[in-house]
C-alpha positions as CSV (number, residue, x, y, z in Angstrom):
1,X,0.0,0.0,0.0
2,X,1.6,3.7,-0.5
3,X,2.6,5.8,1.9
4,X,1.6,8.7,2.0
5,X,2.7,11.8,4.3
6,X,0.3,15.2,5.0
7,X,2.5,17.2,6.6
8,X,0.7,20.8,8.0
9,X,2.4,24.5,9.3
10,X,0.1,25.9,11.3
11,X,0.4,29.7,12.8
12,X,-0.1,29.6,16.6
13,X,-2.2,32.1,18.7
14,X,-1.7,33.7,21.9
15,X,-4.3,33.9,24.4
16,X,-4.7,38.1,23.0
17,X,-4.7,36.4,19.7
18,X,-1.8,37.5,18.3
19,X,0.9,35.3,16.7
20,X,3.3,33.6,18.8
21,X,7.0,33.0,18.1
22,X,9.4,30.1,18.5
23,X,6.9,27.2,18.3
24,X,5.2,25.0,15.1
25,X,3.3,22.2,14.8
26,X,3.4,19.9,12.2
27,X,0.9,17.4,11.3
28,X,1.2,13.5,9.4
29,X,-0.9,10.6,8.5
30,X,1.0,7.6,7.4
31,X,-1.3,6.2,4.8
32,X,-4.4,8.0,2.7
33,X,-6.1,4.7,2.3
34,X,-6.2,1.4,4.6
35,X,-7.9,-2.3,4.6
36,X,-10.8,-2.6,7.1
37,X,-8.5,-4.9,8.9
38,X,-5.2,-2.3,9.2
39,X,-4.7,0.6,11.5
40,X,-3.0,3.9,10.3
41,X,-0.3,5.9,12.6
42,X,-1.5,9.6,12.9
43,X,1.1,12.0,14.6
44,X,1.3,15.3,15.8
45,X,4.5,17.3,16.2
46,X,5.4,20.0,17.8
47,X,9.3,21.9,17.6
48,X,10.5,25.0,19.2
49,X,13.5,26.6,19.8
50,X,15.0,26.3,23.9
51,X,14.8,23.8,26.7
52,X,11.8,21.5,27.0
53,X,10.8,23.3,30.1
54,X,10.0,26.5,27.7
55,X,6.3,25.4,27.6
56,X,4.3,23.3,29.3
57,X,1.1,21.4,28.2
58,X,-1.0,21.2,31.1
59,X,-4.0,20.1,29.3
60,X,-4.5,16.3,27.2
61,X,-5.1,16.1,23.8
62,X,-9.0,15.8,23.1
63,X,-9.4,14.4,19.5
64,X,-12.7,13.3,18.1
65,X,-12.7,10.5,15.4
66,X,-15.1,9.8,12.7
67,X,-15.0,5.6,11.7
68,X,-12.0,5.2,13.8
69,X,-10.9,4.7,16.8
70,X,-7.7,4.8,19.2
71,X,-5.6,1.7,19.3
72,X,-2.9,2.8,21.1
73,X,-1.8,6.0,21.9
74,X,2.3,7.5,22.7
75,X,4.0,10.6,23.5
76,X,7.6,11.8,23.7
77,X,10.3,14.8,24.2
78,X,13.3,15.4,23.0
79,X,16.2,18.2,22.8
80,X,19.1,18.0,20.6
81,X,21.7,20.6,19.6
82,X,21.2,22.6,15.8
83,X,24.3,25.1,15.5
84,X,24.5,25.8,19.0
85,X,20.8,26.4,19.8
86,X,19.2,23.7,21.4
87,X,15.8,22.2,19.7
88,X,13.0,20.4,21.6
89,X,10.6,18.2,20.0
90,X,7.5,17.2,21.3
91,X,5.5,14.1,19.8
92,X,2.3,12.5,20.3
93,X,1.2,9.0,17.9
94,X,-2.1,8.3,17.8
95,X,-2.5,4.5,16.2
96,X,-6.1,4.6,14.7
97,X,-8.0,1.4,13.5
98,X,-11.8,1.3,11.6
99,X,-14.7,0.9,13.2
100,X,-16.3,0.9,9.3
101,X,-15.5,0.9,6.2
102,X,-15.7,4.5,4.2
103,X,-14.3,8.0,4.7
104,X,-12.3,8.2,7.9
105,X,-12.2,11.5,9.4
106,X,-9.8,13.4,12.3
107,X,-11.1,16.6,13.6
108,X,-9.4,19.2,14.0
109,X,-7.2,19.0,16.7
110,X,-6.8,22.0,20.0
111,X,-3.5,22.3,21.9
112,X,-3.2,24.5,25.0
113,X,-0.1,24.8,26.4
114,X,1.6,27.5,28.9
115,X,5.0,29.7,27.8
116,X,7.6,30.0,30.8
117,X,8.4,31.4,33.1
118,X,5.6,34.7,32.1
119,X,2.9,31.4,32.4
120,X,1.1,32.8,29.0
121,X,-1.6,30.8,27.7
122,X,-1.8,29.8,24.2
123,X,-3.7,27.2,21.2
124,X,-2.5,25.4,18.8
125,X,-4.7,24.1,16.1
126,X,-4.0,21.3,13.6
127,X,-6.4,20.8,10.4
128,X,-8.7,17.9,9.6
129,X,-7.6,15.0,8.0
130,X,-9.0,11.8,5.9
131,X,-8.7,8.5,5.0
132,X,-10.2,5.8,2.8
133,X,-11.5,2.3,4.8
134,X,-11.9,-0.1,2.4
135,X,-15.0,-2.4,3.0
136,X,-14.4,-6.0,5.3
137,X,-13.5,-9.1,3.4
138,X,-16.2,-11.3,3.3
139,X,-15.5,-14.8,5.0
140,X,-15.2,-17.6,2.4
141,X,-16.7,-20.8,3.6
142,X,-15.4,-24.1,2.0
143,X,-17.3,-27.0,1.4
144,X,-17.6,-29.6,4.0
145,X,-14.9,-32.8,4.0
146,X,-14.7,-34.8,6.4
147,X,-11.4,-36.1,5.0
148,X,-10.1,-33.2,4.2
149,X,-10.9,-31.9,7.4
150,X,-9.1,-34.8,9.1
151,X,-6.1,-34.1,6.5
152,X,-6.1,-30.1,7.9
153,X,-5.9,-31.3,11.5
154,X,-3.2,-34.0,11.0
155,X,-0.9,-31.1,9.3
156,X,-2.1,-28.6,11.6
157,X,-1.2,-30.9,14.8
158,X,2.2,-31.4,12.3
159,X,3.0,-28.0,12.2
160,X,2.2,-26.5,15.9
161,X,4.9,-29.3,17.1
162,X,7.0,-28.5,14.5
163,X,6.7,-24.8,15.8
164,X,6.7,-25.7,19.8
165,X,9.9,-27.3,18.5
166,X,11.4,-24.3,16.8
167,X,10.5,-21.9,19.5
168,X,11.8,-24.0,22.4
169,X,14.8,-24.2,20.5
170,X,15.6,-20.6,19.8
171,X,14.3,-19.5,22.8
172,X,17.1,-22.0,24.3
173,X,19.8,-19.8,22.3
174,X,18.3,-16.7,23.1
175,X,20.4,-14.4,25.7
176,X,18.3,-13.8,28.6
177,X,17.4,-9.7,28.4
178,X,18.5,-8.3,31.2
179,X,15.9,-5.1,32.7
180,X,17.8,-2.8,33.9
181,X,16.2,0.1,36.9
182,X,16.7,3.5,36.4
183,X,19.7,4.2,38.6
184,X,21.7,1.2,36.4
185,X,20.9,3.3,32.9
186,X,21.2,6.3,34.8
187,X,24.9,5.4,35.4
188,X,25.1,3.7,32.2
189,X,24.0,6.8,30.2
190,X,26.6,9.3,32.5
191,X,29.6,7.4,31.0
192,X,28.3,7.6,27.8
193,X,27.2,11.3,27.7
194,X,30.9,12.2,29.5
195,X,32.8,10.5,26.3
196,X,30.3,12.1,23.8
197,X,31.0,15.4,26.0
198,X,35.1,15.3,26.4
199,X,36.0,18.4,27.8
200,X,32.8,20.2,26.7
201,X,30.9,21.1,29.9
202,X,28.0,22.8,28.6
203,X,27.7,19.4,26.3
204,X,27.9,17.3,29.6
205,X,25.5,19.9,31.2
206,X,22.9,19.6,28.7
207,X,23.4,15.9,28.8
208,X,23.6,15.5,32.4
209,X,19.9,17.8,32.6
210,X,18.5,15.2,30.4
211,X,19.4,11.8,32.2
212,X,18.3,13.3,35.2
213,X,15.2,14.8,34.4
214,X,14.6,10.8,32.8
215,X,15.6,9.3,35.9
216,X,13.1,11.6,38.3
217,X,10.4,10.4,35.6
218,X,11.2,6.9,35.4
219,X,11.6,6.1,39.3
220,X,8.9,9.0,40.8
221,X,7.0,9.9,38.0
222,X,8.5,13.8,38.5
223,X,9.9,16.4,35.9
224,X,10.4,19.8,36.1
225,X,7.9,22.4,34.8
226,X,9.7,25.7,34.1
227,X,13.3,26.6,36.0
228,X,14.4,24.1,38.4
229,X,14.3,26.0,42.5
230,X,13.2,25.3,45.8
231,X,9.6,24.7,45.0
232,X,10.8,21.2,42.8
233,X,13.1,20.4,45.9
234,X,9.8,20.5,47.5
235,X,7.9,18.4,45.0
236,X,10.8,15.4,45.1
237,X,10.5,15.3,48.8
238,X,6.6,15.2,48.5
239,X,7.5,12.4,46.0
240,X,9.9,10.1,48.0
241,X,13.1,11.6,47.6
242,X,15.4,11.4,50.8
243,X,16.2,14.9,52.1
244,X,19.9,15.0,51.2
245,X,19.3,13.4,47.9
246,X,16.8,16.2,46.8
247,X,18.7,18.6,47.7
248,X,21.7,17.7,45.5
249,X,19.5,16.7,42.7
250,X,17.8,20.0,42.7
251,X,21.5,21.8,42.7
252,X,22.8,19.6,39.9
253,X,19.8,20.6,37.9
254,X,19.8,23.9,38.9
255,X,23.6,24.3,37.9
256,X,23.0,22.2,34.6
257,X,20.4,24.9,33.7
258,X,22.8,28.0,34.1
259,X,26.0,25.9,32.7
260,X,24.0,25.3,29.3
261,X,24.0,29.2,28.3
262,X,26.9,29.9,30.7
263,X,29.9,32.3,28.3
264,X,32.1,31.0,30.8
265,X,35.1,29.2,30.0
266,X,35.6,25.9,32.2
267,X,38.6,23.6,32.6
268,X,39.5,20.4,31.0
269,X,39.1,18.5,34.5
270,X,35.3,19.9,35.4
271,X,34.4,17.0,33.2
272,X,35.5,14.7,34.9
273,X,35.0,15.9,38.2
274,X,31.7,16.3,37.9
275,X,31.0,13.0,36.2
276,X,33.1,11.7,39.0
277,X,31.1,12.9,41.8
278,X,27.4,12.3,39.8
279,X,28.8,8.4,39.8
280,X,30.0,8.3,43.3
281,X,26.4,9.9,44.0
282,X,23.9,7.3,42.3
283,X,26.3,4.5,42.9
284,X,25.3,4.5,46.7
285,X,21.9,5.8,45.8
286,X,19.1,3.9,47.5
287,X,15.8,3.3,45.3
């Protein structure tokens, strides 16, 4: 079946209803026509230049369907690093299948979100989009054999040994996966971003900001919304953390932050040092 890609630009409003800078959404749906039985990915992205703390959406995505329905439903963020300027991309995949055959319609789609740290409100607004459900397939009966039926089951009864067999086998040779917690890619990650980094702090500082911000999602369920300060020292306490281990979280963070857009020249060492003492830290680190 082809692929095809709708991709949208759509101007963003302020709450006064003027246009707002710095942010885009962009709009795609992965196929224009599907079989009753397939699903179609529909996503929605957003990109803006700064941090991902630069806006928060406070409010989920309310999308009305027409002849489809949600499957399964994702969302990410990301940052990387375009000449300098760091780029945050927000996504959210919608996985739609029919509920029957015909025109398949998404509404439009509204997307509030808040600017930091003036706490502006603003929309975003995607377009509609369509696609073609082709009808069900109808079920062919065969005529009735009694000895070809017995002939289906003795191959049938072949072939699910024949696979038991094959997966028993494999599964035999398989490596066992190992799933690691938090802390373990947490540490795992810090080497890696320190070698990516070298003697680039501000790298290693927007790296370090990153794996921590992952690490207070994936073990409490807790990120940062706007500049890291007292009040998130707070909110980790309220969430588990120990005292002590809040507070030097929240002053990494809080130092990664100004580091990032620092002019400041740093040694070759501060690298290591501070990879050093981030290892040290989560190595005794209780979860």
């Amino acid at each position: 079946m082809a692929r095809l890609v709708f991709g949208l630009l759509v101007l963003i409003l302020s709450a006064g209803g003027a246009l707002a800078d710095g942010i885009e959404v962009s709009q795609s749906l992965e196929n224009s026509s599907i079989a009753y039985a397939d699903s179609v990915k529909f996503e929605i992205v957003l990109t803006w230049d700064g941090p991902q703390t630069a806006y928060l959406f406070d409010k989920p995505l309310n999308p009305r369907f027409e002849s489809l329905k949600v499957r399964r439903f994702a969302s990410s963020i990301g940052s990387s690093l375009t000449g300098g300027t760091e780029v945050t991309t927000k996504k959210f995949l919608y996985v739609l299948e029919p509920t029957m055959a015909g025109i398949g319609r998404i509404e439009p789609v509204t997307i509030s979100y808040l600017s930091w740290p003036d706490s502006l409100p603003g929309q975003l607004l995607t377009e509609a989009m369509s696609v073609a459900i082709a009808p069900p397939q109808a079920v062919v009966t065969p005529e009735q054999s009694y000895r070809w039926l017995w002939w289906l089951i003795i191959f049938g009864m072949a072939f699910v040994v024949a696979a038991v067999v094959t997966v028993v086998v494999r599964r035999n040779r398989r490596p066992v996966e190992v799933v690691k917690t938090p802390r373990e890619d947490l540490l795992e990650e810090l080497a890696g971003a320190r070698t990516a980094a070298g003697s680039d702090l501000k790298k290693f500082q927007t790296d370090v900001y990153k794996i921590l911000t992952v690490f207070l999602r994936r073990q409490y369920n807790l990120e940062p919304f706007g500049p890291v300060d007292d009040r998130f020292e707070q909110r980790m306490k309220d969430a588990g953390v120990e005292h002590a281990a809040a507070k030097k979280i929240n002053e990494w963070l809080s130092r990664a932050e100004r580091d990032k857009y620092s002019p400041a020249e740093f040694g070759p060492g501060e690298t290591v040092r501070l990879e050093s003492e981030l290892r040290e830290f989560f190595e005794k680190f209780r979860e």
